[in-house]
Backbone bond lengths (Angstrom), bond angles and torsions (degrees), N, CA, C in turn:
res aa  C-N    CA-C-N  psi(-1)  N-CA   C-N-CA  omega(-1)  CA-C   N-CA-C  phi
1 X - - - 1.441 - - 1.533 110.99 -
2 X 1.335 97.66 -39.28 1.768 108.41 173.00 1.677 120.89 -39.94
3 X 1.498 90.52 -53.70 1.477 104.20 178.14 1.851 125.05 -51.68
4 X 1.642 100.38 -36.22 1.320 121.85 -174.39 1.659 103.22 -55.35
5 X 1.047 88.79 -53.15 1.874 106.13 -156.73 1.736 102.27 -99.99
6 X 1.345 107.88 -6.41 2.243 94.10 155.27 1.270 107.24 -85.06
7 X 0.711 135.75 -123.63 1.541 108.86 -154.72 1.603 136.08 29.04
8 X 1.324 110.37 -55.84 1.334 127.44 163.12 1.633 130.77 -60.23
9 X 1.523 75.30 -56.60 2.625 78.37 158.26 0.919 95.13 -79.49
10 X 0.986 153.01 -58.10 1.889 123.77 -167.27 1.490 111.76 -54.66
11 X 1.361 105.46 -33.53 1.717 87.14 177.79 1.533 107.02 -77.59
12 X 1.261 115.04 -53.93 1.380 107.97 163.37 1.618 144.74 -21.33
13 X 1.587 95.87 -25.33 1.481 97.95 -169.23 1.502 96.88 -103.26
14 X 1.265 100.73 -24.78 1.724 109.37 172.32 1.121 114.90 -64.69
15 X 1.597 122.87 -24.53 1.299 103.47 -159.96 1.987 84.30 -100.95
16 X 0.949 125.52 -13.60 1.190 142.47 -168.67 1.500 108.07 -80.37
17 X 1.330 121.30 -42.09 1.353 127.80 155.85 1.340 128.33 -70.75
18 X 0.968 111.12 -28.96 1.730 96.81 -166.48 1.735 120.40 -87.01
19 X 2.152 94.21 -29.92 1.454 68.28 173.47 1.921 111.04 -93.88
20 X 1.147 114.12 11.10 1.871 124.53 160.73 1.554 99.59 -45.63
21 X 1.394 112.46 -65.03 1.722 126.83 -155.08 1.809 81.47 -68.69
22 X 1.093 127.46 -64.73 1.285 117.69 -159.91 1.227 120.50 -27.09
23 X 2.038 97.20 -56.05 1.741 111.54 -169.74 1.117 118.43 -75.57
24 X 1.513 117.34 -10.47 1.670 136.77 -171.72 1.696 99.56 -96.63
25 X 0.632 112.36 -49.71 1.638 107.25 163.30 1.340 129.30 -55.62
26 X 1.379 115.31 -59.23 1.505 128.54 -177.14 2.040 112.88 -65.00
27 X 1.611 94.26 -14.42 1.737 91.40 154.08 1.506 100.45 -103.62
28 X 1.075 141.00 -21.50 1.496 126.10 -170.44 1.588 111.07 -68.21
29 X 1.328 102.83 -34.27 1.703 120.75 -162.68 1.892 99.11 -83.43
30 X 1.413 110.75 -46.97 1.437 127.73 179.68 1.102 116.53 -17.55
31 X 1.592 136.25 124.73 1.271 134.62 167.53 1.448 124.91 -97.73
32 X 0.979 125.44 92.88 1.416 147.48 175.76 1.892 86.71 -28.91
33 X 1.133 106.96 141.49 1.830 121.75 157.04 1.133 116.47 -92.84
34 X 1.622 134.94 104.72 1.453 150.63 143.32 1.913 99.19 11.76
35 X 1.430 105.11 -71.09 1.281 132.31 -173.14 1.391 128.85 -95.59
36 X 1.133 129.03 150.57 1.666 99.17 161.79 1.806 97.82 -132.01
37 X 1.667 104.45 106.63 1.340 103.75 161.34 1.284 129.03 -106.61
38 X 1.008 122.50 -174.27 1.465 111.94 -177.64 1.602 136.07 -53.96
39 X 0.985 101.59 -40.60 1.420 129.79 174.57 1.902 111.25 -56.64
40 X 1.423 94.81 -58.50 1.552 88.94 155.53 1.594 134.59 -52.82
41 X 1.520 108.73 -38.15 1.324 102.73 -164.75 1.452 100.93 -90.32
42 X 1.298 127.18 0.17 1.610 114.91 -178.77 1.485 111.52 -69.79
43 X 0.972 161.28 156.63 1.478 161.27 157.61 1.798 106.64 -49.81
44 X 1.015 141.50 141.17 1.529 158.36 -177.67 1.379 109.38 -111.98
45 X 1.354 115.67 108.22 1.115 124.11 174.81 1.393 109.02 -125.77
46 X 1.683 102.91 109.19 1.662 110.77 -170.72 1.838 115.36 -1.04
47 X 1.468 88.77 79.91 1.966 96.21 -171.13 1.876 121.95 43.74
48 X 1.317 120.67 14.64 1.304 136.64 161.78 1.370 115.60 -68.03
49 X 1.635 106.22 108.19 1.416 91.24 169.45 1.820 125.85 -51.59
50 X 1.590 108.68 173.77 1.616 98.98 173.23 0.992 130.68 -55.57
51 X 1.288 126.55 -5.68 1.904 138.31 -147.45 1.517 99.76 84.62
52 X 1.923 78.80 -164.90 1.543 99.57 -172.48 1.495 117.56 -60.55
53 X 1.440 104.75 -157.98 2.129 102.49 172.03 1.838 78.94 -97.94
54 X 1.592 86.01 179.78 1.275 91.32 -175.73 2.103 116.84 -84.29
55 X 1.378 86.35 -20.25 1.456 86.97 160.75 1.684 138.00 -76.71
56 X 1.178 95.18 -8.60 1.793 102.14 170.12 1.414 119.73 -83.04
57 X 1.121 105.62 156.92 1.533 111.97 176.90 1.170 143.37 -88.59
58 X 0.941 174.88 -177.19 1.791 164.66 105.95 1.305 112.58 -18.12
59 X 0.892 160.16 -159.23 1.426 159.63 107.01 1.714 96.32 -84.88
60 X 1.661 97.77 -179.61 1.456 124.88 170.01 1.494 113.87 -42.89
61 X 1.911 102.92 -59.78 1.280 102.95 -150.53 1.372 125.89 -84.90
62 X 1.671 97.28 6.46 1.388 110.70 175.29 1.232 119.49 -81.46
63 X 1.576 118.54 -30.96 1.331 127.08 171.56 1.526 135.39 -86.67
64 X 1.640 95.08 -7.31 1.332 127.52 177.03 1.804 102.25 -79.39
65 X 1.298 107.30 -48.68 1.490 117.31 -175.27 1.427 103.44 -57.42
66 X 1.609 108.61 -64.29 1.538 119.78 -158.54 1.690 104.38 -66.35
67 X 1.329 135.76 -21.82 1.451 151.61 158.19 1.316 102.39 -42.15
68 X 1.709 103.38 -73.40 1.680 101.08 -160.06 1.655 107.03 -76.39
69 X 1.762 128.44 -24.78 1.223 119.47 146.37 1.685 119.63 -15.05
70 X 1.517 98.87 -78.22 1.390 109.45 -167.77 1.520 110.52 -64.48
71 X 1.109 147.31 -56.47 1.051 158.19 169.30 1.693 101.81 -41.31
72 X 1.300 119.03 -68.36 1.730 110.44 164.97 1.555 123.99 -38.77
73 X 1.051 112.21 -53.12 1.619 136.45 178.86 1.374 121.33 -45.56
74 X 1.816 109.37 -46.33 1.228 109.51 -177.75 1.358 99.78 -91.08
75 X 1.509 132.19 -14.90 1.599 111.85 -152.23 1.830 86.34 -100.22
76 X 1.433 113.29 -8.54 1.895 111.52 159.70 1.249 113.46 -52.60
77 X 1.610 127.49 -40.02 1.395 150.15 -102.19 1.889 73.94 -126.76
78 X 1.390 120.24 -56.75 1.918 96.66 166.15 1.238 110.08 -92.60
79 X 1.179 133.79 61.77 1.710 141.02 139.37 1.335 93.59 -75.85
80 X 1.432 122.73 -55.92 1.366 122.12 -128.91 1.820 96.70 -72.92
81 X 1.370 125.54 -51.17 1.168 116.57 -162.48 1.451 123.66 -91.14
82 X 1.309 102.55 14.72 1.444 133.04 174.56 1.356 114.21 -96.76
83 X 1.761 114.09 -22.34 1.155 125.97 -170.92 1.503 106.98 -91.87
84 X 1.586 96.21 -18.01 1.604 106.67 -161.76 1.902 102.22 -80.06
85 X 1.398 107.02 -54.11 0.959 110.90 175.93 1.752 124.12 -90.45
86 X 1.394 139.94 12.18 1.175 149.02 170.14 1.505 112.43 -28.50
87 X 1.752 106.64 -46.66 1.456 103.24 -163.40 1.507 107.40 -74.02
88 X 1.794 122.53 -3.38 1.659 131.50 -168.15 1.864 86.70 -96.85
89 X 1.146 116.10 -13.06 1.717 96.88 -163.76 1.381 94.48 -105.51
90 X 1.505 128.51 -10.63 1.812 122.38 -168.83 1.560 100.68 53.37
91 X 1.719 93.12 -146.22 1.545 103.09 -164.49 1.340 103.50 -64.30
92 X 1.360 139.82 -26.53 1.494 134.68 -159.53 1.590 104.89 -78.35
93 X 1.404 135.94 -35.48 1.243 150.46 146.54 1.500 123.14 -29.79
94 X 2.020 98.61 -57.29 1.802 98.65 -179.90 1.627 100.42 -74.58
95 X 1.153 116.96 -5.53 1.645 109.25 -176.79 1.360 116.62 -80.36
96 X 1.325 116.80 -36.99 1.135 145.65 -148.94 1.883 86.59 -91.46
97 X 1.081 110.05 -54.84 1.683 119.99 172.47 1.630 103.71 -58.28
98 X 1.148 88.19 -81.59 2.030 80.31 -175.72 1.191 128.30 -33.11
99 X 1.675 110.01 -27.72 1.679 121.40 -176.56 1.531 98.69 -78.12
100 X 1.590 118.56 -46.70 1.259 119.21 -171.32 1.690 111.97 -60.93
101 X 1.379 128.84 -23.70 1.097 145.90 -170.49 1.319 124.25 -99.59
102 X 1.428 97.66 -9.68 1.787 102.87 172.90 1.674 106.30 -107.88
103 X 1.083 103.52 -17.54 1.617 125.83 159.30 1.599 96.10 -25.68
104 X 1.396 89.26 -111.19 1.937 130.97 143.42 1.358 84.32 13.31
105 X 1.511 117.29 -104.24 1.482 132.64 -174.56 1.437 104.99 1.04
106 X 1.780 100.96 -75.82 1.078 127.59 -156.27 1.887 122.95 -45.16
107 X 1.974 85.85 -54.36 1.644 111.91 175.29 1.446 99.99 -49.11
108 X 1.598 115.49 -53.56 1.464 101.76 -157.55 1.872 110.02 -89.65
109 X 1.077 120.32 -7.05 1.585 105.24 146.03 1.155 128.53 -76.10
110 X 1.525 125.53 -16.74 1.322 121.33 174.49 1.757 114.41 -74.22
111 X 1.380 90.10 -21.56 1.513 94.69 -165.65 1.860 99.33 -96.50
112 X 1.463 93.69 -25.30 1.647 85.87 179.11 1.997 113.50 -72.36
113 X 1.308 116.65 -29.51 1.209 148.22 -165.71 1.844 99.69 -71.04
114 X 1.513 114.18 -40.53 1.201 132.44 -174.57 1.561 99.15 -74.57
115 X 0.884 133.87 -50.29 1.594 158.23 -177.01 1.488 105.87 110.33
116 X 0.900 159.03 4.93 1.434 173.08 -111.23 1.653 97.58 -104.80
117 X 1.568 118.41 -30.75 1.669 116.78 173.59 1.552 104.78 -101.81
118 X 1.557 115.36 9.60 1.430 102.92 -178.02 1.532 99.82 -89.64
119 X 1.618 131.57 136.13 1.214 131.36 174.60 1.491 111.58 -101.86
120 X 1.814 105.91 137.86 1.368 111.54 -161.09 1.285 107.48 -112.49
Protein backbone atom coordinates (compact mmCIF):
# COMPACT_ATOMS: atom_id res chain seq x y z
CA UNK A 1 0.00 0.00 0.00
CA UNK A 2 3.11 2.03 0.89
CA UNK A 3 4.27 1.86 -2.55
CA UNK A 4 0.80 3.21 -3.95
CA UNK A 5 0.76 6.39 -2.02
CA UNK A 6 4.93 7.46 -2.26
CA UNK A 7 4.91 8.93 -5.01
CA UNK A 8 2.32 11.25 -3.75
CA UNK A 9 4.31 12.37 -0.32
CA UNK A 10 7.20 12.98 -2.15
CA UNK A 11 5.46 15.27 -4.26
CA UNK A 12 3.78 16.57 -1.41
CA UNK A 13 6.71 17.26 0.63
CA UNK A 14 8.24 18.91 -2.37
CA UNK A 15 5.71 20.98 -2.95
CA UNK A 16 5.62 21.62 0.83
CA UNK A 17 9.26 22.44 0.95
CA UNK A 18 10.21 24.55 -1.52
CA UNK A 19 8.07 27.34 -1.13
CA UNK A 20 9.04 26.92 3.16
CA UNK A 21 12.94 27.12 1.98
CA UNK A 22 12.09 30.08 -0.19
CA UNK A 23 10.52 32.26 2.77
CA UNK A 24 13.18 30.86 5.23
CA UNK A 25 15.89 31.96 3.18
CA UNK A 26 14.77 35.27 1.83
CA UNK A 27 14.83 36.38 5.77
CA UNK A 28 18.07 34.51 6.39
CA UNK A 29 19.84 36.16 3.30
CA UNK A 30 17.92 39.76 4.07
CA UNK A 31 19.89 42.82 4.63
CA UNK A 32 18.73 44.82 7.37
CA UNK A 33 19.37 48.90 6.46
CA UNK A 34 22.03 50.68 8.79
CA UNK A 35 19.40 53.59 8.35
CA UNK A 36 16.04 53.94 7.32
CA UNK A 37 15.65 56.87 4.81
CA UNK A 38 13.30 57.54 2.56
CA UNK A 39 14.52 56.25 -0.41
CA UNK A 40 14.75 52.90 1.18
CA UNK A 41 11.35 52.68 2.40
CA UNK A 42 9.59 53.52 -0.95
CA UNK A 43 8.84 50.17 -2.79
CA UNK A 44 11.42 49.56 -6.04
CA UNK A 45 10.01 48.77 -9.00
CA UNK A 46 12.73 47.77 -11.59
CA UNK A 47 13.66 51.78 -11.55
CA UNK A 48 9.70 52.54 -12.06
CA UNK A 49 8.53 55.27 -10.40
CA UNK A 50 5.48 54.46 -7.78
CA UNK A 51 2.75 55.65 -10.22
CA UNK A 52 0.49 58.39 -10.10
CA UNK A 53 -0.68 60.46 -6.65
CA UNK A 54 -3.50 58.88 -5.46
CA UNK A 55 -5.76 61.54 -6.68
CA UNK A 56 -5.11 61.19 -10.43
CA UNK A 57 -6.68 59.16 -12.76
CA UNK A 58 -6.01 56.54 -15.52
CA UNK A 59 -6.99 57.74 -18.70
CA UNK A 60 -9.34 55.76 -21.21
CA UNK A 61 -6.70 54.00 -23.00
CA UNK A 62 -5.41 52.18 -20.24
CA UNK A 63 -8.59 50.53 -19.50
CA UNK A 64 -9.47 50.22 -23.03
CA UNK A 65 -6.13 48.19 -23.55
CA UNK A 66 -6.36 46.00 -20.37
CA UNK A 67 -10.33 45.10 -21.56
CA UNK A 68 -9.44 44.15 -25.04
CA UNK A 69 -6.24 42.17 -23.48
CA UNK A 70 -8.67 40.22 -21.45
CA UNK A 71 -11.36 39.75 -23.76
CA UNK A 72 -8.58 38.66 -26.58
CA UNK A 73 -6.87 36.36 -24.08
CA UNK A 74 -9.72 34.36 -23.03
CA UNK A 75 -11.45 33.88 -26.45
CA UNK A 76 -7.42 32.31 -27.42
CA UNK A 77 -8.01 30.35 -24.19
CA UNK A 78 -11.07 28.16 -26.38
CA UNK A 79 -8.69 27.51 -29.33
CA UNK A 80 -6.97 25.29 -27.18
CA UNK A 81 -9.53 22.47 -26.47
CA UNK A 82 -10.95 22.62 -29.77
CA UNK A 83 -7.50 22.17 -31.01
CA UNK A 84 -7.16 19.19 -28.82
CA UNK A 85 -9.92 17.35 -30.11
CA UNK A 86 -10.34 18.69 -33.99
CA UNK A 87 -9.18 15.38 -35.41
CA UNK A 88 -12.80 13.66 -33.45
CA UNK A 89 -14.97 16.54 -35.14
CA UNK A 90 -13.46 16.20 -39.08
CA UNK A 91 -14.69 18.91 -41.32
CA UNK A 92 -17.58 20.06 -38.93
CA UNK A 93 -14.85 20.99 -36.18
CA UNK A 94 -12.33 22.84 -38.88
CA UNK A 95 -15.53 24.84 -39.71
CA UNK A 96 -16.54 25.56 -36.56
CA UNK A 97 -12.65 26.78 -35.96
CA UNK A 98 -12.27 28.80 -39.05
CA UNK A 99 -15.66 30.54 -38.22
CA UNK A 100 -14.42 31.02 -34.64
CA UNK A 101 -11.19 32.59 -36.07
CA UNK A 102 -12.50 34.87 -38.60
CA UNK A 103 -14.65 36.10 -35.76
CA UNK A 104 -11.30 36.95 -33.88
CA UNK A 105 -9.96 38.24 -37.29
CA UNK A 106 -12.77 40.32 -37.62
CA UNK A 107 -12.90 41.99 -33.78
CA UNK A 108 -9.32 42.78 -34.09
CA UNK A 109 -9.48 44.86 -37.36
CA UNK A 110 -12.37 46.56 -36.21
CA UNK A 111 -10.73 47.38 -33.14
CA UNK A 112 -7.36 47.97 -34.79
CA UNK A 113 -9.18 50.34 -37.50
CA UNK A 114 -10.90 52.21 -34.40
CA UNK A 115 -7.39 52.98 -33.00
CA UNK A 116 -8.26 51.39 -29.70
CA UNK A 117 -4.41 49.52 -29.74
CA UNK A 118 -2.87 52.83 -30.70
CA UNK A 119 -1.22 54.21 -27.32
CA UNK A 120 -1.41 57.96 -26.66
Amino acid sequence: MLDRWLPFLIYGLFAAAIPTSMIALSFLLATKPSRRTRARTIPFESGVSTGPLPHQRFTISFYLTAMLFIVFDIEIVFLYPLAIILHKLAWFGFSELAFFIVILALAYVYVWRKGALEWR
